[in-house]
PQR file of N, CA, C, O and H, with PARSE charges and radii, in Angstrom:
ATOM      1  N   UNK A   1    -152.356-146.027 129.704 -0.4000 1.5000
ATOM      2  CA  UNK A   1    -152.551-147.201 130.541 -0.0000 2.0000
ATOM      3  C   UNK A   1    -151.216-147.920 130.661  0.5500 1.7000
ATOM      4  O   UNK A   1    -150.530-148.050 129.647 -0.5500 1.4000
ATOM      5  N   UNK A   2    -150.709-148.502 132.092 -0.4000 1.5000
ATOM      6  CA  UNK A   2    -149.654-148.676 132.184 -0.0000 2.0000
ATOM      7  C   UNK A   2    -149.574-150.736 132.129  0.5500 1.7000
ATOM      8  O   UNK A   2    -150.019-151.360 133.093 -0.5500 1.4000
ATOM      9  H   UNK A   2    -151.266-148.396 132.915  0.4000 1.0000
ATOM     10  N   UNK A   3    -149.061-151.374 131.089 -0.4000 1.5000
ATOM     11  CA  UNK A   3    -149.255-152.624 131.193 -0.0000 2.0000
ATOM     12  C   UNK A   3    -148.363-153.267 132.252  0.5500 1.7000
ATOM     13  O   UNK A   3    -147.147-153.161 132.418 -0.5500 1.4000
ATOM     14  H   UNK A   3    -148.699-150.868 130.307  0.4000 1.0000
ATOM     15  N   UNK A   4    -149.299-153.976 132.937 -0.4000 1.5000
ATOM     16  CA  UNK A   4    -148.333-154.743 133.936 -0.0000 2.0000
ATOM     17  C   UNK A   4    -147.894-155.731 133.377  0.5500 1.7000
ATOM     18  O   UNK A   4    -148.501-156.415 132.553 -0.5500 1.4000
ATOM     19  H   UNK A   4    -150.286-154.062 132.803  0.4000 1.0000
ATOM     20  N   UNK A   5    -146.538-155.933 133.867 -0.4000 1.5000
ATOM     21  CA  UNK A   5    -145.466-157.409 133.723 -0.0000 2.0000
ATOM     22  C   UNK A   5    -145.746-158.494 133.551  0.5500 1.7000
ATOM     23  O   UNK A   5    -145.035-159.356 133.033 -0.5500 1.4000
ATOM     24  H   UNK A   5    -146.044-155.377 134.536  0.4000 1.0000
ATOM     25  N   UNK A   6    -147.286-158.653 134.138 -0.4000 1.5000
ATOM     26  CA  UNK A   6    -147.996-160.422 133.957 -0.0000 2.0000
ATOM     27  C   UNK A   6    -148.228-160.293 132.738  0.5500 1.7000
ATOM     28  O   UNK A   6    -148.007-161.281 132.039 -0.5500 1.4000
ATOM     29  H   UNK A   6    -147.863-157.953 134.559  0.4000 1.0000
ATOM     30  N   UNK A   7    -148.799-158.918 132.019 -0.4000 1.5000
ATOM     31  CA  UNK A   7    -149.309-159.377 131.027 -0.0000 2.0000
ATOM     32  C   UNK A   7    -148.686-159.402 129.609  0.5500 1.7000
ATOM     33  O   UNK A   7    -149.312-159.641 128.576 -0.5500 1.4000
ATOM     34  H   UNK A   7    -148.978-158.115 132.587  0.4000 1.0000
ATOM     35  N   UNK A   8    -147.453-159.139 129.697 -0.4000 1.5000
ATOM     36  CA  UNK A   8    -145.993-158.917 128.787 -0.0000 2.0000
ATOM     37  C   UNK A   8    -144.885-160.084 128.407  0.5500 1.7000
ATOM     38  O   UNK A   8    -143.777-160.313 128.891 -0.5500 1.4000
ATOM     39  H   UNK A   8    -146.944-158.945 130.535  0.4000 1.0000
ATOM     40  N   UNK A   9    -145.545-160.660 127.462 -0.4000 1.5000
ATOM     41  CA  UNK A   9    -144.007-161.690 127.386 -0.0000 2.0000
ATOM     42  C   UNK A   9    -143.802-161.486 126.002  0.5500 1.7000
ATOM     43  O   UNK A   9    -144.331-160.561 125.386 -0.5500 1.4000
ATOM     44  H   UNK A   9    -146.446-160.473 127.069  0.4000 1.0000
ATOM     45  N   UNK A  10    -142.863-162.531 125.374 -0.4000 1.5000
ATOM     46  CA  UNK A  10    -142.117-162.988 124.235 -0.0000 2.0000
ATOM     47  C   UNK A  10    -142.158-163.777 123.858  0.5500 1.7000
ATOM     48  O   UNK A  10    -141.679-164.647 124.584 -0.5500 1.4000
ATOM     49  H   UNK A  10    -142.433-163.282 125.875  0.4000 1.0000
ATOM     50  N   UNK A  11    -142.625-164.221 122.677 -0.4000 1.5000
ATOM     51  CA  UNK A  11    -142.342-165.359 122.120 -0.0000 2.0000
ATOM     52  C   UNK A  11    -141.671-165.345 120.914  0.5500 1.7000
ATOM     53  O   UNK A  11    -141.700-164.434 120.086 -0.5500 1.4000
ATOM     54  H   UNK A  11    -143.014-163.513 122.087  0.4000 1.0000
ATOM     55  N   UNK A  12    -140.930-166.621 120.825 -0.4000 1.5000
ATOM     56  CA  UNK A  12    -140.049-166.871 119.331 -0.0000 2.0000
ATOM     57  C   UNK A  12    -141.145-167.492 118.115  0.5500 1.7000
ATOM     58  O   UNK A  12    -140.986-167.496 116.894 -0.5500 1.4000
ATOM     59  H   UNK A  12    -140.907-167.361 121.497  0.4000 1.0000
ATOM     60  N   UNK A  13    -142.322-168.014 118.942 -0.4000 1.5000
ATOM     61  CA  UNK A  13    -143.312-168.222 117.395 -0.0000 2.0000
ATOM     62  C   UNK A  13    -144.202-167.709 117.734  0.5500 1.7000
ATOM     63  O   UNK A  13    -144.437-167.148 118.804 -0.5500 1.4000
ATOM     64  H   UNK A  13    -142.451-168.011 119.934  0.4000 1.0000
ATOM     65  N   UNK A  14    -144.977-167.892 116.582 -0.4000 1.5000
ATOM     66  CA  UNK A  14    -146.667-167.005 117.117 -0.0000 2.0000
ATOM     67  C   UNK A  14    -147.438-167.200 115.415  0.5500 1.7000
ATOM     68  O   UNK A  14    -147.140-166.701 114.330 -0.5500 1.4000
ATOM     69  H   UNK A  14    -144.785-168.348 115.713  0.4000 1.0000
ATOM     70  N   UNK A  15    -148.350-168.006 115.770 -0.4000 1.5000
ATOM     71  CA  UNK A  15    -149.055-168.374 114.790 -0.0000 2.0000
ATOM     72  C   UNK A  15    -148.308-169.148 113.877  0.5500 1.7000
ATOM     73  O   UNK A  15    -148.610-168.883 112.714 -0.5500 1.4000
ATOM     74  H   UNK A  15    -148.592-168.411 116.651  0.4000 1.0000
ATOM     75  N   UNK A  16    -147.484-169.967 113.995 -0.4000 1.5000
ATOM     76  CA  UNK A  16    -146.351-170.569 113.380 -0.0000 2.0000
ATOM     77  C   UNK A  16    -145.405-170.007 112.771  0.5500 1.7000
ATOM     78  O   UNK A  16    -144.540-170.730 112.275 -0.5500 1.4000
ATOM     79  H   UNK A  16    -147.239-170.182 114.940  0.4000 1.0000
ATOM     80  N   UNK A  17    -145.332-168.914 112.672 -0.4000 1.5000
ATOM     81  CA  UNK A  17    -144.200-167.837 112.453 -0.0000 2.0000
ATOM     82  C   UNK A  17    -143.210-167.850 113.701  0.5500 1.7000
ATOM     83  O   UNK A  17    -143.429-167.609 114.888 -0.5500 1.4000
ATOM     84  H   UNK A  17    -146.035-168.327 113.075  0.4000 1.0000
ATOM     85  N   UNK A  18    -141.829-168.280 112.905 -0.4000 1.5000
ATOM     86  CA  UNK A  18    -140.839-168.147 113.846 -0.0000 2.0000
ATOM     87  C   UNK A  18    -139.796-166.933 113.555  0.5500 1.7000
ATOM     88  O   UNK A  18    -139.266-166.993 112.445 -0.5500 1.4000
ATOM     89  H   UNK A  18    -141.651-168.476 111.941  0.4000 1.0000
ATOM     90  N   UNK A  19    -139.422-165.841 114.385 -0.4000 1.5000
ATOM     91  CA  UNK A  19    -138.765-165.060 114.310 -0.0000 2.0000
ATOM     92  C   UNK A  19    -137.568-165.339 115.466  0.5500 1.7000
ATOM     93  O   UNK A  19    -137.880-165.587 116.631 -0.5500 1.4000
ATOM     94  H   UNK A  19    -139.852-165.793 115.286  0.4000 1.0000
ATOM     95  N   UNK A  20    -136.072-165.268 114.989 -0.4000 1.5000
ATOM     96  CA  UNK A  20    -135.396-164.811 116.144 -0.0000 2.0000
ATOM     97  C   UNK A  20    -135.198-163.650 116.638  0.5500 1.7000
ATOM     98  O   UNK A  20    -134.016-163.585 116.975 -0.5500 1.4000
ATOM     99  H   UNK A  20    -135.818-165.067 114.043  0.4000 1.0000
ATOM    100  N   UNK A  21    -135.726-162.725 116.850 -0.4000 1.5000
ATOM    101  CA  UNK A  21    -136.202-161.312 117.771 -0.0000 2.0000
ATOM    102  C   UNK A  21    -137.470-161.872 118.681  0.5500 1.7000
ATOM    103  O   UNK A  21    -137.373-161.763 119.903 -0.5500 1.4000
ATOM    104  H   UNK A  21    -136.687-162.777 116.576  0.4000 1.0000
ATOM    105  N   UNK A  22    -138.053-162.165 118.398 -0.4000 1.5000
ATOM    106  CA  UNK A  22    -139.316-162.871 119.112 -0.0000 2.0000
ATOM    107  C   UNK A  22    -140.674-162.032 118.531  0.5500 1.7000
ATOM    108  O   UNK A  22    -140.571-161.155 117.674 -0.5500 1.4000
ATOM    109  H   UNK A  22    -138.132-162.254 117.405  0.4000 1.0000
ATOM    110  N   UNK A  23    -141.718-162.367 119.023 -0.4000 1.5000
ATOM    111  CA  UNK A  23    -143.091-161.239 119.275 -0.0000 2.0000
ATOM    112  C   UNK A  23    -142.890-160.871 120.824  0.5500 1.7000
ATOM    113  O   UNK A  23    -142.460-161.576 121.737 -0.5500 1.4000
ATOM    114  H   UNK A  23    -141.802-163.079 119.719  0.4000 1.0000
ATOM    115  N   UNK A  24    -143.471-159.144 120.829 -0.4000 1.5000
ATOM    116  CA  UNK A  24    -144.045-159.130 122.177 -0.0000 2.0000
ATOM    117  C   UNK A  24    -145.331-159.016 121.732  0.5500 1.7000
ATOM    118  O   UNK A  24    -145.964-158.465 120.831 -0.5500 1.4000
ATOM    119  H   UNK A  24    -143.820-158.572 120.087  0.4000 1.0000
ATOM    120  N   UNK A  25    -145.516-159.802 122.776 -0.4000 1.5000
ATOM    121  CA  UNK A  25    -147.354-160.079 122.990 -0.0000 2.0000
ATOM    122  C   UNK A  25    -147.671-159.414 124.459  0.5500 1.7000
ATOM    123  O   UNK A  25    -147.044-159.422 125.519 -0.5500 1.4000
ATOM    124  H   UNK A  25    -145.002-160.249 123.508  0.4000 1.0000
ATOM    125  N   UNK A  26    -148.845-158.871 124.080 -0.4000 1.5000
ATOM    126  CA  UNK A  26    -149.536-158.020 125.340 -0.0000 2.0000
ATOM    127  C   UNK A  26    -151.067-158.708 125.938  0.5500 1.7000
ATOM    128  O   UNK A  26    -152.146-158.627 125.350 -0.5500 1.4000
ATOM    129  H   UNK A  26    -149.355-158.865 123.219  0.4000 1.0000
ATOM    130  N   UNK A  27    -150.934-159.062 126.625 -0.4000 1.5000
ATOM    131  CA  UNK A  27    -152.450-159.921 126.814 -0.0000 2.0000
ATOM    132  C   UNK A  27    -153.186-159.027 127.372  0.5500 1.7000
ATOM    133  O   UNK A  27    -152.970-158.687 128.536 -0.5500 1.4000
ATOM    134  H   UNK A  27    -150.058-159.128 127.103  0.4000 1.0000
ATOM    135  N   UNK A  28    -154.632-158.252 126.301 -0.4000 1.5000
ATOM    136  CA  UNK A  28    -155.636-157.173 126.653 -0.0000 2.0000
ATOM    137  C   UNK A  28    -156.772-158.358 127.148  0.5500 1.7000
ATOM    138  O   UNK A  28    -157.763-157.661 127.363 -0.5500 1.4000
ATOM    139  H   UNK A  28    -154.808-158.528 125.356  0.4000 1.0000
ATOM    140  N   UNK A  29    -157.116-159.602 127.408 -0.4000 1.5000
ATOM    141  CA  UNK A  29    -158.284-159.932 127.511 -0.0000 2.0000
ATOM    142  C   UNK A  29    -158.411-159.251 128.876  0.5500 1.7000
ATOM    143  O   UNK A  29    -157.389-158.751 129.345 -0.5500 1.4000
ATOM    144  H   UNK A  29    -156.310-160.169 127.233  0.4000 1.0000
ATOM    145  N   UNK A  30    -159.495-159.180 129.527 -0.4000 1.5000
ATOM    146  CA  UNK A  30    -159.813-159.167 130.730 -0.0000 2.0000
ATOM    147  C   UNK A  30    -159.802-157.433 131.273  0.5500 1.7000
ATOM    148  O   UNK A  30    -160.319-156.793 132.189 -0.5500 1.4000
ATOM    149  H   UNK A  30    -160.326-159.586 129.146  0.4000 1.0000
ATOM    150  N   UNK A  31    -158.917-157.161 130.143 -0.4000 1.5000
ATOM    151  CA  UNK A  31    -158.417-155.472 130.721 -0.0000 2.0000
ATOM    152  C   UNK A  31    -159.284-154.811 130.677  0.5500 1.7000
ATOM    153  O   UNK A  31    -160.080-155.227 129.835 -0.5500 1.4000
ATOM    154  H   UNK A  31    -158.498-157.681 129.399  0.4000 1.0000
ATOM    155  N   UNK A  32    -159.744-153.560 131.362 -0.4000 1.5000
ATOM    156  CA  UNK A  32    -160.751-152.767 130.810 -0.0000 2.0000
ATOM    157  C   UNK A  32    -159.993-151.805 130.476  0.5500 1.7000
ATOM    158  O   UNK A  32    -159.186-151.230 131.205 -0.5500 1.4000
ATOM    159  H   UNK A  32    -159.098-153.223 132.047  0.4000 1.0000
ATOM    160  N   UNK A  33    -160.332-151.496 128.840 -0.4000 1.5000
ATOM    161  CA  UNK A  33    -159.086-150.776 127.917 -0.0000 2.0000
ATOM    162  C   UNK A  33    -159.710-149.649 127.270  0.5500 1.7000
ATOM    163  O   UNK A  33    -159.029-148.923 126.545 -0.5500 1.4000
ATOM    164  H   UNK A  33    -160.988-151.964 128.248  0.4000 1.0000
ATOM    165  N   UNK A  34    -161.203-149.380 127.497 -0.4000 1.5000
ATOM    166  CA  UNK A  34    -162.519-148.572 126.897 -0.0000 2.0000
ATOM    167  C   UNK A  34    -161.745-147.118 127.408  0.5500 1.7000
ATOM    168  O   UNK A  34    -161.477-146.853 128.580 -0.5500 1.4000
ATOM    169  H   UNK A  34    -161.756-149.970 128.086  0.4000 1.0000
ATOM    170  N   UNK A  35    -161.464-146.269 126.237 -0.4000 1.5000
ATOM    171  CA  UNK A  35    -161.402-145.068 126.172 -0.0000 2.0000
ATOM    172  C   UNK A  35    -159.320-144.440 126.566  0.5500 1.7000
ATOM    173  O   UNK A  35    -158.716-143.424 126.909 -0.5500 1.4000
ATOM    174  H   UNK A  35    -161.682-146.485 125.285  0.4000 1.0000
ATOM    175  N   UNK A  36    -159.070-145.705 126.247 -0.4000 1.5000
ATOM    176  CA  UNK A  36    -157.465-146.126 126.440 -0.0000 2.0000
ATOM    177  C   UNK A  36    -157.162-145.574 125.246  0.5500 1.7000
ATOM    178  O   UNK A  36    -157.863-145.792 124.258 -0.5500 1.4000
ATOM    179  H   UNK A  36    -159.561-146.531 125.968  0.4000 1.0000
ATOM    180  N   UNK A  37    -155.611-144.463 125.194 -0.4000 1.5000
ATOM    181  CA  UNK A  37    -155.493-144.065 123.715 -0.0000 2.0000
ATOM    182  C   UNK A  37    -153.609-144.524 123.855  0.5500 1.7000
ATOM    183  O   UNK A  37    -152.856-144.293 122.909 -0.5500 1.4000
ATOM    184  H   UNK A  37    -155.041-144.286 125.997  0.4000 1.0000
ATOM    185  N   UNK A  38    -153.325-144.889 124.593 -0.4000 1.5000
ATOM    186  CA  UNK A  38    -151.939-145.531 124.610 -0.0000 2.0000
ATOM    187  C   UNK A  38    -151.942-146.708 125.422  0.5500 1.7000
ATOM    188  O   UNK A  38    -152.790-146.872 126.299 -0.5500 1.4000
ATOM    189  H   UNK A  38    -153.936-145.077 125.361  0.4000 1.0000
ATOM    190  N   UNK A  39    -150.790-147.761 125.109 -0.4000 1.5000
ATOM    191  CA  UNK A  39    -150.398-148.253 126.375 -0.0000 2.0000
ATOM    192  C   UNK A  39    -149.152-147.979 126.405  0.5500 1.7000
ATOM    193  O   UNK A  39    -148.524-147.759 125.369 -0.5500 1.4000
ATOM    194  H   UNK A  39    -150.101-147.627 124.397  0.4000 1.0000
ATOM    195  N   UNK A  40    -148.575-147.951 127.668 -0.4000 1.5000
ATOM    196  CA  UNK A  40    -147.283-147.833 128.274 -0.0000 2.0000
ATOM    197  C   UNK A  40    -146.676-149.193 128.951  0.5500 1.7000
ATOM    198  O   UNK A  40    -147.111-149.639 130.013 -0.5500 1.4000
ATOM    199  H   UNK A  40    -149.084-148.130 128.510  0.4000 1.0000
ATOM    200  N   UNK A  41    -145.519-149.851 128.136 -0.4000 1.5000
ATOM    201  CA  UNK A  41    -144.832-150.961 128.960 -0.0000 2.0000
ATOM    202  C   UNK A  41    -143.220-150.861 129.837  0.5500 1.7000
ATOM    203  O   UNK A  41    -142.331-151.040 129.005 -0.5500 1.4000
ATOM    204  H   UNK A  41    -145.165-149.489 127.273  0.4000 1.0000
ATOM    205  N   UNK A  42    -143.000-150.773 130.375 -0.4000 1.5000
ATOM    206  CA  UNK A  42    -141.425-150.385 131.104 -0.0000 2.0000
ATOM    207  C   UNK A  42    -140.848-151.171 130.004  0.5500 1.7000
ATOM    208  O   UNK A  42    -141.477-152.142 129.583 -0.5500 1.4000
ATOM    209  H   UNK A  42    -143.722-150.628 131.051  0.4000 1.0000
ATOM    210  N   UNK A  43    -139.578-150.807 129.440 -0.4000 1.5000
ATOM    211  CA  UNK A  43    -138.312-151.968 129.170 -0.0000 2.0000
ATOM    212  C   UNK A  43    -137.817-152.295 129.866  0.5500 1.7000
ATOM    213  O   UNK A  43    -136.707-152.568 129.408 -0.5500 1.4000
ATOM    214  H   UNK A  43    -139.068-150.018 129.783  0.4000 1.0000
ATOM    215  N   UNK A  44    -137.876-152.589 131.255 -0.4000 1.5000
ATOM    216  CA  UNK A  44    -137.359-153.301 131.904 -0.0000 2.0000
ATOM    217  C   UNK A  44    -138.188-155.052 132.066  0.5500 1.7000
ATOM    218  O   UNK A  44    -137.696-156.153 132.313 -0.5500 1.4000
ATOM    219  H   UNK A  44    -138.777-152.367 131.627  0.4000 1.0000
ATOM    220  N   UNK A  45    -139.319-154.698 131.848 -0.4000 1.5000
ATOM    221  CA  UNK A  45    -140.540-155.618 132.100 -0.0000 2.0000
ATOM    222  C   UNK A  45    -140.398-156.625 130.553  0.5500 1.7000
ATOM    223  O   UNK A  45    -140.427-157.850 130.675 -0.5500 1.4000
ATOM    224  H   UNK A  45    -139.718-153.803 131.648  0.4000 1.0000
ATOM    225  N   UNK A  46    -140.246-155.984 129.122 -0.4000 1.5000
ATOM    226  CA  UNK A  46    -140.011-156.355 128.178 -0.0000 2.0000
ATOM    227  C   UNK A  46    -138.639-156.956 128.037  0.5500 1.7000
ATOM    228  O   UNK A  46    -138.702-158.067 127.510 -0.5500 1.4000
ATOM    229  H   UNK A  46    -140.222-154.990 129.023  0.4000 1.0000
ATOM    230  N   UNK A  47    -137.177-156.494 128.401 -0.4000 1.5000
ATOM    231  CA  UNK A  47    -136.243-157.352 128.634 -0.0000 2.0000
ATOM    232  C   UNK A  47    -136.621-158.730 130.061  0.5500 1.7000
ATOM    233  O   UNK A  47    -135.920-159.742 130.063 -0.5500 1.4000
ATOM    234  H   UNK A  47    -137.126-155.592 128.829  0.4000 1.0000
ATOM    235  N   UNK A  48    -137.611-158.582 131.006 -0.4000 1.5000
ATOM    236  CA  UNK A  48    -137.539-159.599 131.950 -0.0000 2.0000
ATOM    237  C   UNK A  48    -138.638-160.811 130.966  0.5500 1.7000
ATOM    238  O   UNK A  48    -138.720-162.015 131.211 -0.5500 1.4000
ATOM    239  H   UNK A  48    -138.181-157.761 131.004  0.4000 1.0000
ATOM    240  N   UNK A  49    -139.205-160.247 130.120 -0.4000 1.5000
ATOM    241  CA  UNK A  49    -140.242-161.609 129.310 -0.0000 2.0000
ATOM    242  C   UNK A  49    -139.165-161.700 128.544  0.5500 1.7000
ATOM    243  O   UNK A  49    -138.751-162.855 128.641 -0.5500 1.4000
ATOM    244  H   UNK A  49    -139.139-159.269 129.922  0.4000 1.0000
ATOM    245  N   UNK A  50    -138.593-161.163 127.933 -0.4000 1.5000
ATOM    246  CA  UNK A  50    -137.757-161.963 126.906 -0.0000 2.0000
ATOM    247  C   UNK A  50    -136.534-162.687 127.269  0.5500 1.7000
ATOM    248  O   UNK A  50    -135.827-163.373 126.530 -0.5500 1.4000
ATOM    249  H   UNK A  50    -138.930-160.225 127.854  0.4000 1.0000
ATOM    250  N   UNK A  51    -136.372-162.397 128.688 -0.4000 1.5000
ATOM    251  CA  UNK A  51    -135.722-163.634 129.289 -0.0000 2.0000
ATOM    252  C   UNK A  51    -135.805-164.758 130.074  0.5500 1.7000
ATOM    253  O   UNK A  51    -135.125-165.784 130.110 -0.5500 1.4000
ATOM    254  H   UNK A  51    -136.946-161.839 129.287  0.4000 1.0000
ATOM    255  N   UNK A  52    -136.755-164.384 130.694 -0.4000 1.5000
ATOM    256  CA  UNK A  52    -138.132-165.346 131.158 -0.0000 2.0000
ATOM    257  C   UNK A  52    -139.211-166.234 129.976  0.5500 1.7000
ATOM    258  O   UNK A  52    -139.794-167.307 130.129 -0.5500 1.4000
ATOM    259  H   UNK A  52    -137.307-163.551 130.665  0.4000 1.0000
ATOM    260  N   UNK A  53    -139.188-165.463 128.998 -0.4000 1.5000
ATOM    261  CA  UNK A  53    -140.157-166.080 128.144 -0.0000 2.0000
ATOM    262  C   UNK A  53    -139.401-166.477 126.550  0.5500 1.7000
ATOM    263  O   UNK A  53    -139.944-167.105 125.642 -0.5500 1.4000
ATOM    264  H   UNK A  53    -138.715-164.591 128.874  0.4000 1.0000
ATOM    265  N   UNK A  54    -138.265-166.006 126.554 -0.4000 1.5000
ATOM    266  CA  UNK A  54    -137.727-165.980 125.081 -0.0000 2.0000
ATOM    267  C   UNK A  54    -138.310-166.763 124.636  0.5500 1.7000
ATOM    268  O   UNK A  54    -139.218-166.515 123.843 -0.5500 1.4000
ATOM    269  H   UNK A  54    -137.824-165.496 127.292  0.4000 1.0000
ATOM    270  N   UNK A  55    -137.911-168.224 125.076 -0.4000 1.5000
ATOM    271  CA  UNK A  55    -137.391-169.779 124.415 -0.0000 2.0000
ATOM    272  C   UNK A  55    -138.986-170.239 124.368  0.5500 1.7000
ATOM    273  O   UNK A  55    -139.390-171.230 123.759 -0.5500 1.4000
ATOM    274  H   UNK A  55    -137.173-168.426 125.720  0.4000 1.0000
ATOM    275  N   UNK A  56    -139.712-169.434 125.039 -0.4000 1.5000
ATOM    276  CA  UNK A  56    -141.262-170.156 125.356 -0.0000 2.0000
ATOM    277  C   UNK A  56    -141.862-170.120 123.534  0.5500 1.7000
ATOM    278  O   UNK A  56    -141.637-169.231 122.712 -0.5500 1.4000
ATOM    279  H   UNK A  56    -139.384-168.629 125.534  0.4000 1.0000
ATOM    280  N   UNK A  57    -142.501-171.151 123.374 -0.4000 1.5000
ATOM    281  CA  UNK A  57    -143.058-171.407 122.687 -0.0000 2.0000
ATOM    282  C   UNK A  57    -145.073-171.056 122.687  0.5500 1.7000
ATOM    283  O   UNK A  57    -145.766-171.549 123.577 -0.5500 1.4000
ATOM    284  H   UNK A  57    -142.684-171.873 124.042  0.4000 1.0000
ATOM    285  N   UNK A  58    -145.592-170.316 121.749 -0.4000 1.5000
ATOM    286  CA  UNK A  58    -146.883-170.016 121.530 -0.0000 2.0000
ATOM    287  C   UNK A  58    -147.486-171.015 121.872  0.5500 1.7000
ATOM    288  O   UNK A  58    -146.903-172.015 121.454 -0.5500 1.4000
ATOM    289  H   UNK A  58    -145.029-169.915 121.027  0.4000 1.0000
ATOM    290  N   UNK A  59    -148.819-171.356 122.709 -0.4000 1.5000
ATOM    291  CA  UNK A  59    -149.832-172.289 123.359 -0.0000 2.0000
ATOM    292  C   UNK A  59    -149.892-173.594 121.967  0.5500 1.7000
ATOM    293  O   UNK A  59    -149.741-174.811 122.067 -0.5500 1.4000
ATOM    294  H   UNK A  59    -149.293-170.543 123.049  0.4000 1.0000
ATOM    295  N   UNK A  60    -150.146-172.818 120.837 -0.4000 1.5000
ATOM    296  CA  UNK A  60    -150.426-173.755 119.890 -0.0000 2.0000
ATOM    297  C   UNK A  60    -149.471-174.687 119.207  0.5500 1.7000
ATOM    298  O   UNK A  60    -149.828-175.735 118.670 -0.5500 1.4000
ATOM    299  H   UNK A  60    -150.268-171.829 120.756  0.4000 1.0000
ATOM    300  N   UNK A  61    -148.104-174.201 119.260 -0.4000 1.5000
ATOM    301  CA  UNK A  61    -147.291-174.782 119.169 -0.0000 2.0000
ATOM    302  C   UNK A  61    -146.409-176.365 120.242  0.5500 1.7000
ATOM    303  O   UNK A  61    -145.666-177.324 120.033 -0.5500 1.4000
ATOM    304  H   UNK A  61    -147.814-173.349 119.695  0.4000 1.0000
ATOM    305  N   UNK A  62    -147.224-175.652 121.476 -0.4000 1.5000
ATOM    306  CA  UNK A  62    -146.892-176.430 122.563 -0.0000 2.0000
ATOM    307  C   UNK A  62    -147.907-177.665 122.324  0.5500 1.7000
ATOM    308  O   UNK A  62    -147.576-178.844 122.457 -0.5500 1.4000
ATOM    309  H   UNK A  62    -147.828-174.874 121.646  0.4000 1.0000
ATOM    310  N   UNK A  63    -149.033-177.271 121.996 -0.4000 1.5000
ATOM    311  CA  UNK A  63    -150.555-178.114 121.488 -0.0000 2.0000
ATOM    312  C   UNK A  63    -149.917-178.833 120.349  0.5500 1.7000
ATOM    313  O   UNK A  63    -149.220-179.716 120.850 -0.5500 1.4000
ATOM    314  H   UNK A  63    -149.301-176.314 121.888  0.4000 1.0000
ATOM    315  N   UNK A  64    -149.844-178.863 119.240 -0.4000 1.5000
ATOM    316  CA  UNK A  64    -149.197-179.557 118.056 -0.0000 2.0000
ATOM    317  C   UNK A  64    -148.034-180.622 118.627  0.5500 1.7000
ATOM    318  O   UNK A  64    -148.007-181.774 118.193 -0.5500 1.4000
ATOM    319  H   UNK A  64    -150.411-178.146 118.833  0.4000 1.0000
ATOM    320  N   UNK A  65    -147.174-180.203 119.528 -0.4000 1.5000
ATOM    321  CA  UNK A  65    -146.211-180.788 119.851 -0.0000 2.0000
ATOM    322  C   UNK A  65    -146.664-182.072 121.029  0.5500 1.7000
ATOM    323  O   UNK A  65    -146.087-183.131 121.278 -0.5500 1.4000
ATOM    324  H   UNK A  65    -147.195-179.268 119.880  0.4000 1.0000
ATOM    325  N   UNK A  66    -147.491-181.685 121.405 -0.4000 1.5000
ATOM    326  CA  UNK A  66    -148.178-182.685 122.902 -0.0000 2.0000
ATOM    327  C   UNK A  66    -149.294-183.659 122.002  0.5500 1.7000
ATOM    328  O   UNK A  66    -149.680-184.754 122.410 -0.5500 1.4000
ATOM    329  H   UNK A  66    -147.959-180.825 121.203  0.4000 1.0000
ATOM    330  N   UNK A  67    -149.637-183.169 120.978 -0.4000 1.5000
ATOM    331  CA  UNK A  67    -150.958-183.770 120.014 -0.0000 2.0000
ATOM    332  C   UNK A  67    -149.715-184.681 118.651  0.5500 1.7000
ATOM    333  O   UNK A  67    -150.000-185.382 117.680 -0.5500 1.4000
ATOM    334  H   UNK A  67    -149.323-182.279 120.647  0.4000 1.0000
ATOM    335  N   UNK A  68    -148.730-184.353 119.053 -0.4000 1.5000
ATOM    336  CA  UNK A  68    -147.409-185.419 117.939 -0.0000 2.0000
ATOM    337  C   UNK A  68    -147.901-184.615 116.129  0.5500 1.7000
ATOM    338  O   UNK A  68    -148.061-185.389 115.186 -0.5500 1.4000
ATOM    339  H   UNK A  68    -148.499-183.784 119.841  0.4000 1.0000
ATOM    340  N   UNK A  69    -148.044-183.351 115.958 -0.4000 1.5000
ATOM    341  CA  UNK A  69    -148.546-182.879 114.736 -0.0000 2.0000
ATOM    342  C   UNK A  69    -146.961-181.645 114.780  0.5500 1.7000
ATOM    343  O   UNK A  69    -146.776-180.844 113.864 -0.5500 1.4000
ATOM    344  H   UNK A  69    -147.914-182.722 116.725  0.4000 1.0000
TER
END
């Protein structure tokens, strides 16, 4: 299964874990992934989130920060 670009970014935290390499995160909700035995992402798509998305911060982190925690 070939992951598209929307669903491919980077982040520098993730679950309050901060790494400078980042996470790639793959967003499966919604996918229909039943009987899927790989996925396939371009590196080109993975260098464009991690430059598009490096600096982005995980939802919850953005939440803590807007909530003053």
């Amino acid at each position: 299964m070939r992951v598209p670009a929307n669903r491919v970014k980077v982040l520098k935290s993730l679950d309050g874990k901060v790494t400078p390499d980042g996470y790639l995160v793959i967003e499966i909700k919604g996918l229909d992934i039943e009987g899927v035995n790989r996925l396939a992402i371009d590196m080109a798509d993975v260098d464009n989130a991690r430059k598009g998305g490096g600096d982005a911060e995980d939802a919850g982190a953005r939440a803590r920060k807007l909530l003053g925690g």
